[in-house]
matplotlib code that plots the C-alpha trace (Angstrom):
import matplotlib.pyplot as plt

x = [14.2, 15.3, 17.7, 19.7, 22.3, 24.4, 28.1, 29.9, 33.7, 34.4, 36.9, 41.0, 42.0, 44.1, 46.2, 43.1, 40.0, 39.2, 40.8, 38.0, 35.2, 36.1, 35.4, 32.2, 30.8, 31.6, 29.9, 27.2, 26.6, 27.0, 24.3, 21.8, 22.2, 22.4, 25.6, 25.1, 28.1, 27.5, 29.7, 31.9, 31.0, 28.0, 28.0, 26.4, 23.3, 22.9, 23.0, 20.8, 17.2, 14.7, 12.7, 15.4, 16.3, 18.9, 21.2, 20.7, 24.2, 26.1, 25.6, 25.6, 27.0, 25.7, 28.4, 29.3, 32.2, 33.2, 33.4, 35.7, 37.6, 40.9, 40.3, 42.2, 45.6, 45.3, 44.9, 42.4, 39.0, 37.3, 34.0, 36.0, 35.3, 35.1, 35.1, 31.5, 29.2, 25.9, 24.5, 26.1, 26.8, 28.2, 25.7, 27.8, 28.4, 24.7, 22.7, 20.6, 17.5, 18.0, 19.6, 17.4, 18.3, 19.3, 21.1, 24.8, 24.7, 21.9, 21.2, 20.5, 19.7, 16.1, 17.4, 19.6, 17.5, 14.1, 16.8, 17.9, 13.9, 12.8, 16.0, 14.6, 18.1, 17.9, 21.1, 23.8, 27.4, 29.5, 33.5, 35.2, 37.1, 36.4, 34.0, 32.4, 31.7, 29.8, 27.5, 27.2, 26.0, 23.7, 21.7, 21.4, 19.9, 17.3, 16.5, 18.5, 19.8, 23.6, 26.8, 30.0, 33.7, 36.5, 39.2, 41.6, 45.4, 45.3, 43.9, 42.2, 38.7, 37.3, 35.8, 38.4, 42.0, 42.9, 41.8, 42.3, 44.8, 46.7, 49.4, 50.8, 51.2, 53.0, 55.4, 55.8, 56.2, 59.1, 60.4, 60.6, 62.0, 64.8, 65.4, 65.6, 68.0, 70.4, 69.7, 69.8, 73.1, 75.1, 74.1, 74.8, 71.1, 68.1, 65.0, 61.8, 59.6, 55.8, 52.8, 49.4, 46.8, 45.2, 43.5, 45.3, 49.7, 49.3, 50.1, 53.2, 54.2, 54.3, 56.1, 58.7, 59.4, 59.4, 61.8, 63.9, 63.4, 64.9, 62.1, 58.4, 55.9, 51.8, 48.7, 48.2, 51.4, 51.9, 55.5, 58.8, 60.3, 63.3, 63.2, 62.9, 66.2, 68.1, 66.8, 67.7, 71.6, 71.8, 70.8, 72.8, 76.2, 75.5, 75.3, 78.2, 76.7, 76.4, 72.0, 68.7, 65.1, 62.0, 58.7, 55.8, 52.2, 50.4, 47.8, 50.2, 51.2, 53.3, 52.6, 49.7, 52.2, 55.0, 53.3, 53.7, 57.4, 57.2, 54.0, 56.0, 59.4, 56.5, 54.1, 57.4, 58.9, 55.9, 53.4, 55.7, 55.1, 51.5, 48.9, 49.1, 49.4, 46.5, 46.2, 49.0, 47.6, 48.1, 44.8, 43.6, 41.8, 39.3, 40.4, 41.0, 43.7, 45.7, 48.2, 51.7, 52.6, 55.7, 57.1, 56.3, 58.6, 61.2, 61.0, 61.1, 64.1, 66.3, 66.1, 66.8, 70.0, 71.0, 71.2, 69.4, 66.7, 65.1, 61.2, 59.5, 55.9, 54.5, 51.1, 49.7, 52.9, 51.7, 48.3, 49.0, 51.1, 50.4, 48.4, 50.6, 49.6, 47.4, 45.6, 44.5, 43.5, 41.9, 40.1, 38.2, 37.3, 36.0, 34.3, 32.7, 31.7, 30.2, 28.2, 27.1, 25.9, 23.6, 22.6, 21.3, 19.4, 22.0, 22.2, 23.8, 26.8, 30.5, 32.3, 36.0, 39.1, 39.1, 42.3, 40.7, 37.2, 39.4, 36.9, 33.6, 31.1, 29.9, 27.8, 28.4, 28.1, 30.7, 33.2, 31.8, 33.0, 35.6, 39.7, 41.7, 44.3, 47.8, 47.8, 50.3, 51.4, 51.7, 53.2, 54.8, 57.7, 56.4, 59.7, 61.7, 58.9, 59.8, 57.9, 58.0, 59.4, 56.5, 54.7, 53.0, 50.9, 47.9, 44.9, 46.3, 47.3, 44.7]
y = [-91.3, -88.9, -89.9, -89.8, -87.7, -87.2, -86.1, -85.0, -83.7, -80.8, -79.1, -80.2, -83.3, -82.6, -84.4, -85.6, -85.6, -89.4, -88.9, -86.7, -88.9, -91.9, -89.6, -88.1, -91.6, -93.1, -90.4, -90.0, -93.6, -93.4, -90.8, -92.6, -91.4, -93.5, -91.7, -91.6, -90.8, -88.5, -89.8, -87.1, -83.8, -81.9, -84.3, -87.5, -84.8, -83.9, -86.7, -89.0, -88.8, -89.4, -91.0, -93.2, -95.3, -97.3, -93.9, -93.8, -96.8, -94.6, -91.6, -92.4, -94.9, -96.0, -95.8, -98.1, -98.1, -101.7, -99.8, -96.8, -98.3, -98.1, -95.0, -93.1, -94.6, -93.2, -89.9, -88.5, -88.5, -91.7, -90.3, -88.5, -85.0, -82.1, -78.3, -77.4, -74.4, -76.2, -72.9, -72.3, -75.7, -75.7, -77.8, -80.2, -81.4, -81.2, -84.7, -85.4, -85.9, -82.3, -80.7, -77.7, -77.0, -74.1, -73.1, -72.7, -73.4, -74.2, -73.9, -77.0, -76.1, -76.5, -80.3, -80.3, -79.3, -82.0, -84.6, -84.1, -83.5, -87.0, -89.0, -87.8, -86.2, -84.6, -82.8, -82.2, -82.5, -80.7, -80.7, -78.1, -75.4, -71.6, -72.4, -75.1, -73.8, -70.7, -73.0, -75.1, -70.9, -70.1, -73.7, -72.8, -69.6, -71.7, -73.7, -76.7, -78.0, -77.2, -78.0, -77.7, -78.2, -75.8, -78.3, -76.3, -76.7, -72.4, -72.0, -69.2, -69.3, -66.6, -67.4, -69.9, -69.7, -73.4, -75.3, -79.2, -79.8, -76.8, -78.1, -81.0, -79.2, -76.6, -78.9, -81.3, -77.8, -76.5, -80.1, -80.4, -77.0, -77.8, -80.9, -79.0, -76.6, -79.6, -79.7, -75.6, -75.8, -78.3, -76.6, -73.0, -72.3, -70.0, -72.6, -71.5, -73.8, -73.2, -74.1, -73.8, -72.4, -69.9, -66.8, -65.9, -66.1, -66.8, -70.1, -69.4, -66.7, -68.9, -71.7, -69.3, -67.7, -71.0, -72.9, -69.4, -68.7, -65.7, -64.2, -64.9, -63.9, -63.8, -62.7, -59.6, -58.4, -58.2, -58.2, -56.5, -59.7, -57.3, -56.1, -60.0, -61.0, -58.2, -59.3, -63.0, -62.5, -60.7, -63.4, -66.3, -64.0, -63.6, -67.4, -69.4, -72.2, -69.7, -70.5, -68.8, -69.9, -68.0, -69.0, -68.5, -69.0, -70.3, -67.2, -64.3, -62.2, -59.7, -56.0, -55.0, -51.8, -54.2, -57.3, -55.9, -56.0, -59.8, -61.2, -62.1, -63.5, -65.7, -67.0, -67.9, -69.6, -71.2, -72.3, -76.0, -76.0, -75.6, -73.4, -69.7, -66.9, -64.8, -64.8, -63.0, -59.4, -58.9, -59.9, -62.9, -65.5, -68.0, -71.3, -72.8, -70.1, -70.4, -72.2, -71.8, -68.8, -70.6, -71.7, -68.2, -66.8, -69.3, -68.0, -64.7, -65.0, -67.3, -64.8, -61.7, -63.3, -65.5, -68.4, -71.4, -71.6, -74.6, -74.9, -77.3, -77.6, -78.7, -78.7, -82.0, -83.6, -81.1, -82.8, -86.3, -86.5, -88.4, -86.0, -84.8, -84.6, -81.2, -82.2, -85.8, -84.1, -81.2, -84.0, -85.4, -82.3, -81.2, -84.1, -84.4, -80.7, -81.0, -84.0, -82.1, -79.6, -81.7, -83.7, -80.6, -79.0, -76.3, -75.9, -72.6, -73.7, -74.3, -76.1, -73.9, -73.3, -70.1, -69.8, -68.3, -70.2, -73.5, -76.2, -74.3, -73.3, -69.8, -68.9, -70.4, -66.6, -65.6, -67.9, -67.2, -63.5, -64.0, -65.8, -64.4, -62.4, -61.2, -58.3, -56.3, -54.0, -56.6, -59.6, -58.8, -56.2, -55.7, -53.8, -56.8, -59.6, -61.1, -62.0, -59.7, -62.0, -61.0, -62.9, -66.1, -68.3, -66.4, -65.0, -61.4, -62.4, -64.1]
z = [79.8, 82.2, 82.7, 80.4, 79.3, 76.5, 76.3, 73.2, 72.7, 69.9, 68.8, 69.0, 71.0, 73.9, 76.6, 79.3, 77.3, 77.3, 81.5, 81.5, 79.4, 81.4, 85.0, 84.0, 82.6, 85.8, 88.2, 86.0, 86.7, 90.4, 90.4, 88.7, 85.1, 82.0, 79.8, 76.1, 74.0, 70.1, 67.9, 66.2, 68.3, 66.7, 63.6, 65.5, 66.4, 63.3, 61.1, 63.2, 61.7, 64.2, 61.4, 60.9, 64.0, 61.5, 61.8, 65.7, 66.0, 63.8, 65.5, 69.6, 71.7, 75.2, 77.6, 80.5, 83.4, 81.3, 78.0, 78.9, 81.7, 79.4, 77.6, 79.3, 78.6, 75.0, 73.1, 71.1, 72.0, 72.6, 70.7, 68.1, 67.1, 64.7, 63.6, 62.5, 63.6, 63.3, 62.7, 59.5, 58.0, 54.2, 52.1, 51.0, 54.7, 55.7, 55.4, 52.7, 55.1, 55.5, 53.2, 51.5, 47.3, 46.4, 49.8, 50.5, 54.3, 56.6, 60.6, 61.7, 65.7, 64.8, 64.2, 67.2, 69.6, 68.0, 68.3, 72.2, 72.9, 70.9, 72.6, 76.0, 77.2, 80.4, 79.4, 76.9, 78.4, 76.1, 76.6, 73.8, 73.0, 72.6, 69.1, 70.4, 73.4, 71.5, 69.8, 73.5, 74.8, 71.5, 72.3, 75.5, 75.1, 72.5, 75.9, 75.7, 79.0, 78.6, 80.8, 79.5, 80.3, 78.8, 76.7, 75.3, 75.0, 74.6, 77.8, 75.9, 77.6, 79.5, 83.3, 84.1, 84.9, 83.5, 80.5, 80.2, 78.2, 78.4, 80.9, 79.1, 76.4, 77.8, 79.7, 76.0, 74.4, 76.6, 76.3, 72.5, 72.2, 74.6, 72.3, 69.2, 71.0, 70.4, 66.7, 66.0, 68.0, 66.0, 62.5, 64.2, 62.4, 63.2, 64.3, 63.7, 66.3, 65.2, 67.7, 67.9, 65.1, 67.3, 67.8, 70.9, 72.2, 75.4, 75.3, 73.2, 75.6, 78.0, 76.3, 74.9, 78.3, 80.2, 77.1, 77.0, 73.3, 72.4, 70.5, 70.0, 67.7, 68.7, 66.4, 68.8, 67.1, 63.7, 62.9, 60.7, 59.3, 58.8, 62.6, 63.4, 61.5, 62.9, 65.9, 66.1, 64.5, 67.3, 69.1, 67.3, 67.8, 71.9, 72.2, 72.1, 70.3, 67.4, 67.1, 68.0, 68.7, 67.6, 68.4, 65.8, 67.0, 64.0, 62.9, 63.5, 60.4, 59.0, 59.9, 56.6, 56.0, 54.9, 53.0, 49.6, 50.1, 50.7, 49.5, 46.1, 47.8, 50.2, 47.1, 45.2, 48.0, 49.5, 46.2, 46.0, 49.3, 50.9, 51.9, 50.2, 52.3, 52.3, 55.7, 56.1, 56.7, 60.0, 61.4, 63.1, 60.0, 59.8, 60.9, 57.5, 57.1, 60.2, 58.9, 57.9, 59.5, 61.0, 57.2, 55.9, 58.7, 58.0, 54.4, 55.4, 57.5, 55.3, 52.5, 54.8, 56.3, 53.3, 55.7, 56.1, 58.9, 60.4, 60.7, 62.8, 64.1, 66.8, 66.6, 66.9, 68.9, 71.5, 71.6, 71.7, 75.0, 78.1, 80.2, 82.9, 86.7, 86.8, 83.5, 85.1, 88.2, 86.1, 83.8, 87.3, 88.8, 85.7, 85.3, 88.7, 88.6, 85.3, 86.8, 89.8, 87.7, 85.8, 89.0, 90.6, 87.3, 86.8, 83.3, 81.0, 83.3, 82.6, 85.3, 86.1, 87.9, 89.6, 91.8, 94.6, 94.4, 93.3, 91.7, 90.9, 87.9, 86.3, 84.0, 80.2, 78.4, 80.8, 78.4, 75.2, 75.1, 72.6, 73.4, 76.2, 74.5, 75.7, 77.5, 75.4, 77.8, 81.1, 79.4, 75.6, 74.4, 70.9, 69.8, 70.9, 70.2, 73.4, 76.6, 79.9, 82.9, 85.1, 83.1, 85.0, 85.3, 88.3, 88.3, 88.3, 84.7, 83.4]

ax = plt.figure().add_subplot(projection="3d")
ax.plot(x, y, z, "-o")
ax.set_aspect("equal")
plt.show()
């Protein structure tokens, strides 16, 4: 029992997950180990009910070379995933074997960690993003044997310098934008080009300085939709195709001083729409509320320059690319680190990219200090909402 070792994905997919579920099964094997797969992230520990072996098909997969060998031509994660903090699960979502009356959320690592004990796991592979990762570092500090590997397209996590993930969909996120240059062009229109719900702009930096946007906006920076118009007119009358190209990174908001302004021209113009806009206060919100930052700011703009304003997102295109070159190597080294790791009975580990260690490990609290955020001062003129150009991609940056 031993042996065996169990491997879960959390969190958003990104290009080179099942790259990287397919590597990990396969060295795992190599060194002995018997790979077990939890369905749905945290979910397939928590619903199986060690009194109930019927629940233990639905809920984990054993995993052979035969069985992923083809994963990784597709997207997504082979073992699916999800957003939950086990440690404070709305009742509604928590099994009835478990559930408690009377309670609106339980912790359920008293569950988690009975169920990797019972099923004999010598560890817990867990491949995630920043929230995952944080429940990955509070089981560990309960005594569970934890490795984890950093899958974010945000590239957001502290202690490495690279995420999986994170370079295809920069390179599909430049690409796109390019595209829609074409379309913003012919109309002679503002475009509004939304990415990523996050609690960090790095990655939008980026892809705005890299695609040559002409202005970006980030969470670190609230924003003067009025400043922003006048900005981008400017913009669209400097370039001869008569267009400009704002980046919005999904979670920013207005500057608090200036909502009351527009909170009534954004609830009129966005309740047909979607989501309201109570997030919209400047500050970075709960993930159920980053959303729709980049449609507010088309609003915003179309009625401040009485013209009509494009809005595309990109979100989930972004995430479903074929992993590029780095993000395949990346998903293998990760993979055989994170392997390694377990192999040698290093556990509270995260396997990383350091660029001047290369391929290497640190310690999993190290990565759980809260997102990376843009360095205001280094990368970003918040006057101009633009990015610096000394901003790159090295470890003096990141």
């Amino acid at each position: 029992m031993d042996k065996r070792v169990a491997i879960l994905t959390g969190g958003g997919d990104v290009p080179g997950l099942n790259m990287c579920l397919k590597s990990l099964v396969y060295r795992l094997i190599d060194l002995g180990y018997e790979p077990i797969g939890a369905r749905k992230g945290w979910e397939g520990l928590i619903r199986y009910n060690p009194l109930d072996p019927s629940t233990y098909g639905d809920n984990f997969l054993e995993l052979t070379k035969n069985l992923v060998r083809p994963i990784d031509r597709t997207p997504g994660s082979f073992l699916h995933s999800s957003f939950i903090d086990p440690r404070n699960l709305p009742s509604q979502r928590v099994p009835e074997f478990l559930r408690q009356k009377g309670t609106e959320t339980q912790d359920l690592t008293a569950h988690i960690q009975e169920v990797v004990q019972r099923l004999g796991y010598k560890a817990l592979i867990v491949i995630g993003d920043d929230e995952t990762l944080q429940y990955a570092a509070h089981l560990s500090r309960q005594g569970v044997p934890v490795v984890v590997i950093p899958k974010t397209i945000h590239n957001n996590i502290h202690g490495s310098d690279y995420t999986l993930g994170f370079s295809t969909g920069l390179a599909r996120g430049v690409a796109f934008i390019h595209e829609l240059r074409a379309l913003a062009g012919s109309r002679e229109q503002l475009i509004v080009v939304e990415t990523f719900a996050a609690k960090s702009g790095y990655s939008t930096l980026l892809m705005g300085l890299l695609s040559g946007a002409d202005r970006v906006i980030i969470p670190e920076v609230p924003y003067d939709p009025q400043r922003l118009a006048q900005l981008l007119l400017q913009d669209k009358r400097q370039t001869p195709a008569n267009y400009a190209v704002v980046l919005v990174t999904d979670g920013a908001g207005v500057q608090p001083e200036k909502m009351a302004q527009y909170s009534q021209m954004i609830a009129n113009e966005t309740s047909a729409r979607r989501a309201p806009v109570s997030f919209l206060n400047g500050e970075v919100a709960e993930r159920s509320q980053l959303v729709g930052s980049g449609m507010v700011a088309a609003v915003l703009l179309s009625q401040l320059t009485h013209e009509a304003v494009l809005h595309q997102e990109l979100t989930y295109l972004l995430r479903a690319g074929t992993p590029d070159g780095q993000d395949l190597l990346g998903a293998l080294n990760f993979a055989f680190t994170a392997a390694q790791l377990v192999h040698q009975g290093e556990f509270g580990r995260m396997a990383a990219f350091v660029q001047n260690r290369m391929w290497t490990h640190v310690d999993l609290e190290l990565a759980v200090q809260g997102v990376k955020q843009v360095d205001i001062g280094a990368w970003y003129e918040p006057d101009q909402y633009r990015p610096k150009l000394n901003l790159i991609w090295s470890v003096e940056n990141l």
